[in-house]
N, C-alpha and C positions, 0 to 999 in steps of 0.2 A: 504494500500500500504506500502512495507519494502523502508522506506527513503533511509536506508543504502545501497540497492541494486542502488540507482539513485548515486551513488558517483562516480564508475568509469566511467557511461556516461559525467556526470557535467563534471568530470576532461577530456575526451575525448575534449567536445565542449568549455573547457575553452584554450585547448593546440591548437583545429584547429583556436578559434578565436585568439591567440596572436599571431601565425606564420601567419594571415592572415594580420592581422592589421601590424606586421614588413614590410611582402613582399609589400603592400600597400603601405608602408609610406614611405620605402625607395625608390620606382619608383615611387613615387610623388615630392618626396624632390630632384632628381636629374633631373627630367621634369622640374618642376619651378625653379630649380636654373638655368638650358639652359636658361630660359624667362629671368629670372634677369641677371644673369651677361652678356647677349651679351646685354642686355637692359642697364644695366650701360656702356658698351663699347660702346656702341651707341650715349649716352648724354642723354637716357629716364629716369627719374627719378623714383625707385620705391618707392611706399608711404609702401604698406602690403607684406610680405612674411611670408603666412601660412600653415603649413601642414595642413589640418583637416578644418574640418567649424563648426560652431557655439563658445558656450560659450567659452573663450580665458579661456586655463590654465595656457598657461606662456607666456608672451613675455619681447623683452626687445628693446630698440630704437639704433641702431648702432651711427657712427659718422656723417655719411652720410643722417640721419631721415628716416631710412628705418627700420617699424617696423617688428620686425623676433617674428611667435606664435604661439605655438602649440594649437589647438584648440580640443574641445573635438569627435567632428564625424571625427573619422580618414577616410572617405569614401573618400578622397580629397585632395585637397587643390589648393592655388592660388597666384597668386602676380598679385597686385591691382596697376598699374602704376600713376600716376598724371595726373588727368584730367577723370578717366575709374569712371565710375559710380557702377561697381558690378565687379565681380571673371569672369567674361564672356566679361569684357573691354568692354563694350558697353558707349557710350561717356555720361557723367557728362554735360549738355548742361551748370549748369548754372555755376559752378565750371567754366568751359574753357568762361563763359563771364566775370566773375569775373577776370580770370586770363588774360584775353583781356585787360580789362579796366585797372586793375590795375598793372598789370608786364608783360608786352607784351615779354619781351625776356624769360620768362619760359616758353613760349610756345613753346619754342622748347625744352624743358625739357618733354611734356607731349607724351603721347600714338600718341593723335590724331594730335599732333601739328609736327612732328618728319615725318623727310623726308620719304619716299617710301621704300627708301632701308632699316634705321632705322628700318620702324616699321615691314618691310618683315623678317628680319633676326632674330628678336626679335621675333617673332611668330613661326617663322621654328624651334628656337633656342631648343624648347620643344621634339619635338618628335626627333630630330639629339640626344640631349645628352641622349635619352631612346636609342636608338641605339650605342650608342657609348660606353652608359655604358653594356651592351648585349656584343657586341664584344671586349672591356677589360674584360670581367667576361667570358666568355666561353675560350678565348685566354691564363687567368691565369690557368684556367682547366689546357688546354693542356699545360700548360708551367711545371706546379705543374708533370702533370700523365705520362709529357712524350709521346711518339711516339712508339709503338710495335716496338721490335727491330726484325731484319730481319738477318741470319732465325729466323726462330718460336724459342723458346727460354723458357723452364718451370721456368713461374718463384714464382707461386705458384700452388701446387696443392690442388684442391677440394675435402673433402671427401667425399667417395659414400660407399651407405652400399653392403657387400660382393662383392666387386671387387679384381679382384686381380693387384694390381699396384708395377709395378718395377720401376716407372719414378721416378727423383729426382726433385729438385731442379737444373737449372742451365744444363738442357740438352740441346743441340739444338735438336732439332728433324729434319731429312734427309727426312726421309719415314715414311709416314702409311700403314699397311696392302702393299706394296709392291707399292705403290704409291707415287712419291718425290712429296715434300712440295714446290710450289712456293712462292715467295716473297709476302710480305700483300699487294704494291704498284699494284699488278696484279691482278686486282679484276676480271675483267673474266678466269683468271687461275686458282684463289682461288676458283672462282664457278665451274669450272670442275674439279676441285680436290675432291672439295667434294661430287662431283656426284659419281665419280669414284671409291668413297672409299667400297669396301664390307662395308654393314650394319652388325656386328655380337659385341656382347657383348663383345669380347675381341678381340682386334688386337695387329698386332706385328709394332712396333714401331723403328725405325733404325736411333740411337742417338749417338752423338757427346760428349764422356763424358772425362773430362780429357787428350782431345787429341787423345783417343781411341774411333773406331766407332766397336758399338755393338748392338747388335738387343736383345730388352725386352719387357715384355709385358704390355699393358695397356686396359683399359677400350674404348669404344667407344666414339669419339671424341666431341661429341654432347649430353649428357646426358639428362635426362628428369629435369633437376634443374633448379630450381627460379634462375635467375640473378637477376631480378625487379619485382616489384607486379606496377600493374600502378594502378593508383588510382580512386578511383567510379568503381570498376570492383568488377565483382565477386568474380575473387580469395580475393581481398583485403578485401568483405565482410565477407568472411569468415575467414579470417587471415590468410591466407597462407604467410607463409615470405619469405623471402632472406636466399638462401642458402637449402629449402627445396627440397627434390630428392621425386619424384613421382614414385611409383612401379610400381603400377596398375592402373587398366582403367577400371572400371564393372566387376574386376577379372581379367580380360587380363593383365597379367606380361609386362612390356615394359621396356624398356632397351638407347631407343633415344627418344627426343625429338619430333621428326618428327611424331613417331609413336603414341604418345599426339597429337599432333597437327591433326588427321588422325581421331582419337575418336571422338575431341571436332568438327573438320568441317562437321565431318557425323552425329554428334549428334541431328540438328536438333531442339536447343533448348531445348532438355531433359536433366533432371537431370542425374548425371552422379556422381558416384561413386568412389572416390579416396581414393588409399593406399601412405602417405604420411611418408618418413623417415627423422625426425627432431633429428640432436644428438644424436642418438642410439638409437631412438625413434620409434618406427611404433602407425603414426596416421592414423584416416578413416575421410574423409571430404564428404560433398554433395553439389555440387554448380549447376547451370543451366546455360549454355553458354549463351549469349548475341550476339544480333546482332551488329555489328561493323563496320562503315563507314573507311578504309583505305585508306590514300594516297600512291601513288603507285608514284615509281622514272622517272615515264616516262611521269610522269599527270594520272590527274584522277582519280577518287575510286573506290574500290572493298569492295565488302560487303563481309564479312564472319563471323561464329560464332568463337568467341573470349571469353576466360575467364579472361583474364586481367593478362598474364604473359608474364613475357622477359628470354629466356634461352641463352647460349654460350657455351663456348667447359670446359670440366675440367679442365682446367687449366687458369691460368691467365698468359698471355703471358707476359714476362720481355720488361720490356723498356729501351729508350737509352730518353737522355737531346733532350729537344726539340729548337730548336731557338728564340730568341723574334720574329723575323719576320714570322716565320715560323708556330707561335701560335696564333698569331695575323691576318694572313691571315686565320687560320683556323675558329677563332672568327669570322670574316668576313664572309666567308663561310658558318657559322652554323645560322649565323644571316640570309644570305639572303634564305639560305633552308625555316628561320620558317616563311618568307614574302613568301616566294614562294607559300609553305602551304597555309598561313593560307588564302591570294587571291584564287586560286584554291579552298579550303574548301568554302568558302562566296559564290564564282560564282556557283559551285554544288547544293549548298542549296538554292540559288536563282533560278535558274534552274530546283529544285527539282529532280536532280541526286542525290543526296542524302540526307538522314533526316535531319529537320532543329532542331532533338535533338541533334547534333553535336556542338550547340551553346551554351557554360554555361551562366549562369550568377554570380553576387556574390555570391551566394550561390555554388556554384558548382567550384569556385575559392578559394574560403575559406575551400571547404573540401579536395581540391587538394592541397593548402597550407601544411594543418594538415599530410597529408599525406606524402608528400614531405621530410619536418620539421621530421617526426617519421623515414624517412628513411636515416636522416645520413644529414651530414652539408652542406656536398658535392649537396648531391640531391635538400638541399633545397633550395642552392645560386644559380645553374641550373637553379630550376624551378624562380628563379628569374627574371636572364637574360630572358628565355622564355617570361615569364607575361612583362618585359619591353619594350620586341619590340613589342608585341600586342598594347599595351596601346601606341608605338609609331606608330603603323600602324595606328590605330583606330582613333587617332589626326589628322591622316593628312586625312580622308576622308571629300569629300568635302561638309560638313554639317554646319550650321551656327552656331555660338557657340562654335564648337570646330576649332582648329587651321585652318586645311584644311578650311573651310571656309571663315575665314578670309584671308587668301592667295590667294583664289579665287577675294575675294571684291578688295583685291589688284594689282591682276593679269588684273579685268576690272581698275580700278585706271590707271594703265600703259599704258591701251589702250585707253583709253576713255578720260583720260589725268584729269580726276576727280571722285574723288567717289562716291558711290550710294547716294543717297539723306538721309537722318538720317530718314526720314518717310518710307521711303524700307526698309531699315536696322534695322527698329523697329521688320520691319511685320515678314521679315526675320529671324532674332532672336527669336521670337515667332514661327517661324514654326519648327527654327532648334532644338530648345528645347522642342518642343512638341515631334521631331523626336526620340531622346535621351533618354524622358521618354519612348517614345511604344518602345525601343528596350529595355530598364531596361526591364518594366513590361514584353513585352514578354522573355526573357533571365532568369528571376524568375521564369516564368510559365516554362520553360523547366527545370531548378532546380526540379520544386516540383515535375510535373507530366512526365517527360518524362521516 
């Protein structure tokens, strides 16, 4: 075997695990600091706060005796209250007699000693600040990219090989092909606008240049080009980039998007043959469409064969400042789309409306990381906020061990006016953990074999 040929995979799996272990550690570190810090506003004292589990690589002891430690399996991490016997707060029986007998007013210092409310808010505290950090991280997006400015507005253009383009910089665009341009906020106009466009490789375009309105010509508004490669998909197996224009289709010349999209859904899963222009480049690729579980904006999924691309118009349209309020409701927004999803996606696969390969596990997290990570800083702090509100939905399901659970044992507490006996909540814990591990082990097995 040539060693030296195994170097640029190593360095592949060394870059997908340290963008994994980042995006990991930073939606760990701001889960458990919700636990701690509404757990110090509370009065609960924290004894551990660690990223990671196992052997301690660093810690250090604050003023407060709360020790903070990075530990070596970043898969994790936890904050161990006063009086919690493990990372899963399960109660210390002899710790909390000890601390009976000997200092009865630190028992309201502890986990299980700490009113109703304390230790509700202190548990919710986890999955709110994954969502909260989700909607400041998507909301700085838009505050940073801006809002399309309205009209349409060139404010970069794409290059495409032999086209012929008169458009600048800085045009507003009036008309396509003899059709006026609605505003972007008109999203059922923008869909009939672009129904209505002739398909033909060159339109005439009716723009606002300088105060002067003049009719020039451009390429077709919809180009067969990469905006995105989505990652574990075909194209990305093969390397198709960002910014790549597709010619051809099995020799068939194409010119839009649409009419890729037309190949790949008739394809049927056959390998399929692509003329690719990279840089003044003409490449030949072979990829095999994939079947693809999509959520649809009305509910629901539809299956179609997908090779794992994102396209858009030639152009990047100019933006105008976006408002803090204004980004921040969008944050909102973007956050309750990916709850929306990813309920919908669960109930489907429960259902068996759709494949329950739709489900990754780390492994399939970690190469969507690397990929992410390879596409730009931007994409990768995205797929951050993304993986933060999963991991906040996922706490709050109602399984023992994980958050949602505990909010349940608390929810009977409220009503029942005491809580489950320590011998239920033993059994309980055992079963929520047993729960936890079959959805690992099965979430691995759709990594390896699906």
């Amino acid at each position: 075997m040539d060693v030296l040929s195994l170097i640029p995979q190593f360095g592949n799996l060394l870059y997908t695990i340290i963008a994994f272990v980042i995006a990991l550690s930073v939606i760990v570190a701001v889960h458990e600091y919700g636990h701690y810090i509404v757990g110090r506003w509370s009065g609960i004292h924290a004894e551990v706060f660690s990223v990671g589990f196992g052997p301690v690589l660093w810690s250090r002891i604050d003023k407060r005796g709360t020790r903070w430690q990075i530990a070596a399996l970043p898969f994790g991490g936890y904050v161990k209250f006063l009086g919690d016997a493990n990372a899963a707060s399960g109660k210390d029986e002899a710790a909390m007699e000890e601390i009976t007998e000997q200092s009865p007013e630190d028992l309201r210092r502890t986990m299980h000693g700490a009113p109703l409310w304390a230790r509700s808010a202190t548990v919710a505290a986890g999955p709110v600040f994954n969502f909260i950090m989700s909607i400041l991280v998507f909301g700085l997006i838009f505050l940073t990219q801006g809002v399309t400015k309205d009209p349409l507005t060139v404010g970069t253009l794409h290059p495409l090989p032999g086209t012929v383009q008169q458009l600048q910089d800085g045009d507003e665009i009036v008309a396509i092909g003899g059709v006026a341009v609605p505003d972007f906020d008109e999203a059922g106009a923008w869909t009939d606008f672009v129904d209505a466009l002739p398909v033909e490789p060159v339109l005439d375009y009716t723009v606002i240049r300088d105060d002067q309105t003049m009719d020039v010509t451009g390429p077709w508004l919809f180009p067969p080009l990469i905006q995105q490669v989505t990652p574990r998909s075909a194209a990305m197996d093969i390397d198709l980039k960002r910014g790549d224009v597709i010619t051809s289709v099995n020799g068939d010349p194409i010119f839009a998007f649409d009419q890729l999209k037309e190949h790949v859904e008739g394809s049927d899963g056959k390998v399929l043959l692509l003329n690719v222009w990279r840089d003044g480049a003409d490449l030949e690729f072979a990829l095999a469409p994939r079947r693809t579980d999509e959520p649809q904006s009305e509910g629901g999924f539809v299956t179609h064969w997908r090779i794992g691309i994102v396209g858009g118009m030639m152009l990047e349209p100019a933006t105008e400042a976006a408002g803090v309020l204004e980004s921040i409701s969008g944050g909102a927004r973007q956050t309750l789309r990916i709850i929306d999803g990813s309920l919908s996606g669960i109930w489907h696969m429960v259902t068996g409306a759709i494949s329950t390969c739709n489900m990754s596990g780390p492994i399939g997290i970690a190469e969507t990381s690397g990929a992410m990570a390879s596409q730009g800083a931007q994409s990768f702090i995205f797929f951050i906020a993304v993986l933060s509100t999963a991991v906040g939905l996922l706490n709050l399901f109602p399984i023992p061990a994980l958050d949602g659970g505990h909010l349940v044992f608390y929810a009977y507490e409220a009503v029942a006016g005491k809580p489950p006996s320590d011998g239920v909540l033993k059994v309980l814990m055992g079963v929520g953990i047993s729960l936890i591990l079959g959805l690992m082990i099965f979430s691995v097995s759709n990594d390896l074999f699906c």
